[in-house]
DOPA-109509 format. One record per atom (N, C-alpha, C, O): residue number from 1; residue in three letters; atom name; z, y, x. Coordinates in pm, whole numbers, plus 50000, padded with zeros to 5 digits. Each point is the difference from the previous one (the first is absolute). Layout:
<pts>
+------+------+------+-------+-------+-------+
| resi | resn | name |    up | north |  east |
+------+------+------+-------+-------+-------+
|  NUM |  ala |   CA |     Z |     Y |     X |
...
+------+------+------+-------+-------+-------+
</pts>
This chain:
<pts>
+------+------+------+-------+-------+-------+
| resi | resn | name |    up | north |  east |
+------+------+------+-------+-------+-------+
|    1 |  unk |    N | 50000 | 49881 | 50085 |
|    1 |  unk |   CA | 50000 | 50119 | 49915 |
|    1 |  unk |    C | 50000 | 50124 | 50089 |
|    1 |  unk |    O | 50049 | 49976 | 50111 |
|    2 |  unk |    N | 49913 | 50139 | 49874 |
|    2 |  unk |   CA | 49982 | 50128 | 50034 |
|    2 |  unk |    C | 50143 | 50049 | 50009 |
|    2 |  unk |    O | 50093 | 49953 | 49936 |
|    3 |  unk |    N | 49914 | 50163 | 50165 |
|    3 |  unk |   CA | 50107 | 50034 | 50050 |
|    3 |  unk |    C | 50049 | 50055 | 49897 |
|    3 |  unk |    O | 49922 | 50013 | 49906 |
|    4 |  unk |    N | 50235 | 50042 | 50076 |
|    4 |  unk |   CA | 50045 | 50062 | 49865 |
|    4 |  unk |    C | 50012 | 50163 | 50032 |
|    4 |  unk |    O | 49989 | 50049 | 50112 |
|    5 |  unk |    N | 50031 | 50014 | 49782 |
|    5 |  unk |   CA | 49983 | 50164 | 50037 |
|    5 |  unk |    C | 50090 | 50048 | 49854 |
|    5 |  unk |    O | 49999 | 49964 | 49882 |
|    6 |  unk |    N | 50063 | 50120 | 50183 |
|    6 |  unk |   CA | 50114 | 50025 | 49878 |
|    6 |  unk |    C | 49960 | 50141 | 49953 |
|    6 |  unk |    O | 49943 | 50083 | 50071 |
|    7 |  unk |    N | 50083 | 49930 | 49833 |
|    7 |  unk |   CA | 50006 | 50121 | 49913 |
|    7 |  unk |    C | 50053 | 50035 | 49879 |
|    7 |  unk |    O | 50030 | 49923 | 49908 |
|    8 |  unk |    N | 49981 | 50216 | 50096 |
|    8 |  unk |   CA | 50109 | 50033 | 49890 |
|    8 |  unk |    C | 49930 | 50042 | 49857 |
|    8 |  unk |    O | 49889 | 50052 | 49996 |
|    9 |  unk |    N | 50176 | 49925 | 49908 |
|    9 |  unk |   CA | 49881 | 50067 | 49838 |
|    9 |  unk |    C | 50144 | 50044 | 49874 |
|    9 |  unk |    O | 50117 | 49961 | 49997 |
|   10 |  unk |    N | 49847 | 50083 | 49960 |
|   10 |  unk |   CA | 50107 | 50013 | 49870 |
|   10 |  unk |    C | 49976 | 49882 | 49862 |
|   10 |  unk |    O | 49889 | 49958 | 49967 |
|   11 |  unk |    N | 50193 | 50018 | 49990 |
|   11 |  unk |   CA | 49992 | 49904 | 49918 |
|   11 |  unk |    C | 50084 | 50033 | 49843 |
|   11 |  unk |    O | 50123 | 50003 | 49987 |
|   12 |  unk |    N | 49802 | 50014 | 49931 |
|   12 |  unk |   CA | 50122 | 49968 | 49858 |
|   12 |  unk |    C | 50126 | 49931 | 50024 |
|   12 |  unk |    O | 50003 | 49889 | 50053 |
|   13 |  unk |    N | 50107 | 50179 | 49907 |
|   13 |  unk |   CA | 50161 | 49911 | 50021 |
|   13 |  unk |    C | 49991 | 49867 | 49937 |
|   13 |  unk |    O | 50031 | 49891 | 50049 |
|   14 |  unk |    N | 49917 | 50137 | 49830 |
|   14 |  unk |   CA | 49984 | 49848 | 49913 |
|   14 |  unk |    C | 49919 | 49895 | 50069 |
|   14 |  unk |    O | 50043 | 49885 | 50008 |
|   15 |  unk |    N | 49860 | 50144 | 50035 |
|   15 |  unk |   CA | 49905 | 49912 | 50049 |
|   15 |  unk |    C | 50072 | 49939 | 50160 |
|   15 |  unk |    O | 49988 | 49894 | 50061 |
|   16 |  unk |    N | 50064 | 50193 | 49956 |
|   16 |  unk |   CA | 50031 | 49964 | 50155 |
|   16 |  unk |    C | 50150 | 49909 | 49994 |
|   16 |  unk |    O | 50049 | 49936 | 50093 |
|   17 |  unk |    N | 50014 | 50081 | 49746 |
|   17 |  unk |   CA | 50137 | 49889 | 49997 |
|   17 |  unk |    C | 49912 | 49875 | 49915 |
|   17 |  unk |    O | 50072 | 49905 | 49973 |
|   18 |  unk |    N | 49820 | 50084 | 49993 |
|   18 |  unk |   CA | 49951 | 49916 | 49928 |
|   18 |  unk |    C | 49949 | 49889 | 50104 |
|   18 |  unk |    O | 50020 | 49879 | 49988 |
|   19 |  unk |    N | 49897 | 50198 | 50137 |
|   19 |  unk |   CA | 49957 | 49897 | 50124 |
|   19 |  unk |    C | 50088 | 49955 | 50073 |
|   19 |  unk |    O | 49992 | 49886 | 50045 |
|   20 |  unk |    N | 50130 | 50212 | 49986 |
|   20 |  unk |   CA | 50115 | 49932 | 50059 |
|   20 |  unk |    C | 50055 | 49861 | 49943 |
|   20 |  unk |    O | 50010 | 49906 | 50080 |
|   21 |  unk |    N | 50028 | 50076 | 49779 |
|   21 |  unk |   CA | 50025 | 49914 | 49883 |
|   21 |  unk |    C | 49850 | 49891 | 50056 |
|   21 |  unk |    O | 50037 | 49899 | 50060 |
|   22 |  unk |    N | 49888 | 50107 | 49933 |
|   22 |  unk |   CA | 49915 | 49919 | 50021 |
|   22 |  unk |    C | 49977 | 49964 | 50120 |
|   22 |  unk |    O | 49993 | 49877 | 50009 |
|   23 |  unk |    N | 49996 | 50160 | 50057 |
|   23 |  unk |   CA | 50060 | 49942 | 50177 |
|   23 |  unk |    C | 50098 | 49916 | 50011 |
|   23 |  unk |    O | 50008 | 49901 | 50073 |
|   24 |  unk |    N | 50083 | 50150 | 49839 |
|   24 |  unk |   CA | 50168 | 49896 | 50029 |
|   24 |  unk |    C | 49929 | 49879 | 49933 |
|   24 |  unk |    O | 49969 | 49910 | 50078 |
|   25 |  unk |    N | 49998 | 50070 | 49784 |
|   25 |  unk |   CA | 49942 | 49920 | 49914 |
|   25 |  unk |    C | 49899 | 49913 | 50122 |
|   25 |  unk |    O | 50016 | 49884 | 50037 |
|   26 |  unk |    N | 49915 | 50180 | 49992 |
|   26 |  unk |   CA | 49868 | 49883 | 50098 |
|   26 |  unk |    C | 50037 | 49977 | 50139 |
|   26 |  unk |    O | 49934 | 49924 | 50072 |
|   27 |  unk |    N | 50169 | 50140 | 49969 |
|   27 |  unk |   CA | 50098 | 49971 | 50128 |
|   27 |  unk |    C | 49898 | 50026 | 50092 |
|   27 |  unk |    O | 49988 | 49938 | 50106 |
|   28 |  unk |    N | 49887 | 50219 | 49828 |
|   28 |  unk |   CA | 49929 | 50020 | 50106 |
|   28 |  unk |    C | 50052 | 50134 | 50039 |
|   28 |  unk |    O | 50106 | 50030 | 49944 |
|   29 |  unk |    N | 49839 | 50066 | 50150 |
|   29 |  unk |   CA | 50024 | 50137 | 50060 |
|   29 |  unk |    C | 49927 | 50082 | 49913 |
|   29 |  unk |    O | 49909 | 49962 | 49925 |
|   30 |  unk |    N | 50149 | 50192 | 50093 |
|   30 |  unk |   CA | 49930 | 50059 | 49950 |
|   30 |  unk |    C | 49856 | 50022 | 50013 |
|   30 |  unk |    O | 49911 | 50008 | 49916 |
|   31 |  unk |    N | 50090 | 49999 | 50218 |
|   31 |  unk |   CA | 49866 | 50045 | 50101 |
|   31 |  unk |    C | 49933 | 49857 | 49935 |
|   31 |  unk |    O | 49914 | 50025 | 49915 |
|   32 |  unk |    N | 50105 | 49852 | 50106 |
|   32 |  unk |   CA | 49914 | 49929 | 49928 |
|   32 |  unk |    C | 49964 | 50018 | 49865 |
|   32 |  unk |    O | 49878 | 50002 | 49981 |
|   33 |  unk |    N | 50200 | 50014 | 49909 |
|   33 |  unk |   CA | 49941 | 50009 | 49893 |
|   33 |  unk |    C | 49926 | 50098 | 49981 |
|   33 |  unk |    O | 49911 | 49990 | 49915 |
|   34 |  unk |    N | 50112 | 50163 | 50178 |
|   34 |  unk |   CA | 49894 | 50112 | 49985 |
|   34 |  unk |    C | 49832 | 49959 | 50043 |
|   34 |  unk |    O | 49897 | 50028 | 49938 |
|   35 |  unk |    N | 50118 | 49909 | 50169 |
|   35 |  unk |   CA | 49868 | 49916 | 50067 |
|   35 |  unk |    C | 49952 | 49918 | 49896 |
|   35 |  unk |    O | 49898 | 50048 | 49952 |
|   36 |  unk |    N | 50141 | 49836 | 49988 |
|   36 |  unk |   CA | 49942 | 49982 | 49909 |
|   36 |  unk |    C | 49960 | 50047 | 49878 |
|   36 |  unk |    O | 49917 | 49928 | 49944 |
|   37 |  unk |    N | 50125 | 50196 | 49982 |
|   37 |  unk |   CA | 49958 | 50077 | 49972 |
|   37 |  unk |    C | 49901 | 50075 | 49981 |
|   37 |  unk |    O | 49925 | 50022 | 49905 |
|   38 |  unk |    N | 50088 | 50033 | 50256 |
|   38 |  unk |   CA | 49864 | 50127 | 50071 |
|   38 |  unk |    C | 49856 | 49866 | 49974 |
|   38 |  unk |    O | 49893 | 50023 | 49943 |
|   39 |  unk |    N | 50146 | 49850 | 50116 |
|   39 |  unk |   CA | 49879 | 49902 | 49974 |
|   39 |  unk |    C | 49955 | 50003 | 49896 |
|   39 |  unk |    O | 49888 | 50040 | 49968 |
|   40 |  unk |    N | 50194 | 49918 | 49965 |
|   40 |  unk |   CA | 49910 | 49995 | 49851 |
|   40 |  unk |    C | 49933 | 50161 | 49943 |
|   40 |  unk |    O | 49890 | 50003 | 49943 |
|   41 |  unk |    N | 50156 | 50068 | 50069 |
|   41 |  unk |   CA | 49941 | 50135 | 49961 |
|   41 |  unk |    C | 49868 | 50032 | 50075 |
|   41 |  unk |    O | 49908 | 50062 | 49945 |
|   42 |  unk |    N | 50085 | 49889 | 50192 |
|   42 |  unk |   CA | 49910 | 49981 | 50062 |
|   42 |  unk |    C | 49906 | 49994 | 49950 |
|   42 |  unk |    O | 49904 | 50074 | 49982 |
|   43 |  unk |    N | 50147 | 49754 | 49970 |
|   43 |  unk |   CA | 49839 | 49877 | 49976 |
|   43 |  unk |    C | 49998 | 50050 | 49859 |
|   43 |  unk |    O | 49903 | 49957 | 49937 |
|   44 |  unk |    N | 50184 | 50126 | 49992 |
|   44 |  unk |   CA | 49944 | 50035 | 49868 |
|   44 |  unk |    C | 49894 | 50123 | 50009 |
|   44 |  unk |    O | 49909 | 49992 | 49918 |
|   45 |  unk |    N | 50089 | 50077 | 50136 |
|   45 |  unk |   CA | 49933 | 50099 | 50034 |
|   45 |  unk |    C | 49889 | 49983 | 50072 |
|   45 |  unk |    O | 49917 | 50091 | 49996 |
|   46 |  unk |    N | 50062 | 49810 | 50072 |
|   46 |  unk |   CA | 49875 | 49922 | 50131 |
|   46 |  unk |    C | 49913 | 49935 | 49900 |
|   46 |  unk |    O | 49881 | 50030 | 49991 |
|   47 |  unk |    N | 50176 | 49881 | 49931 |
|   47 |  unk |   CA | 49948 | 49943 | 49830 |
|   47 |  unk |    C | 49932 | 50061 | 49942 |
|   47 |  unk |    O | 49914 | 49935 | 49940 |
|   48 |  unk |    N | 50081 | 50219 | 50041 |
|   48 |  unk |   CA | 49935 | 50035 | 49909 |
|   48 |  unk |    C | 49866 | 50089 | 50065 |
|   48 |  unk |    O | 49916 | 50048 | 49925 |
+------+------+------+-------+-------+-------+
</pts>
């Protein structure tokens, strides 16, 4: 995988205790569930 590169963004409060909650739930990281995420928005957007 490609090197990692951090950066900062603002986020809705709700949304950002909702992914936390879901991280604990999939016993994944945040940074992972954002990555999978950014992917799919990706390939939704590459799709069309």
């Amino acid at each position: 995988m490609s090197k990692k590169k951090t950066f900062s963004t603002r986020i809705d409060q709700d949304l950002l205790k909702a992914l936390k909650h879901l991280a604990v739930d999939q016993d994944k990281s945040l940074g992972a569930l954002l990555e999978e995420a950014i992917k799919d928005l990706l390939k939704k957007y590459k799709a069309k």
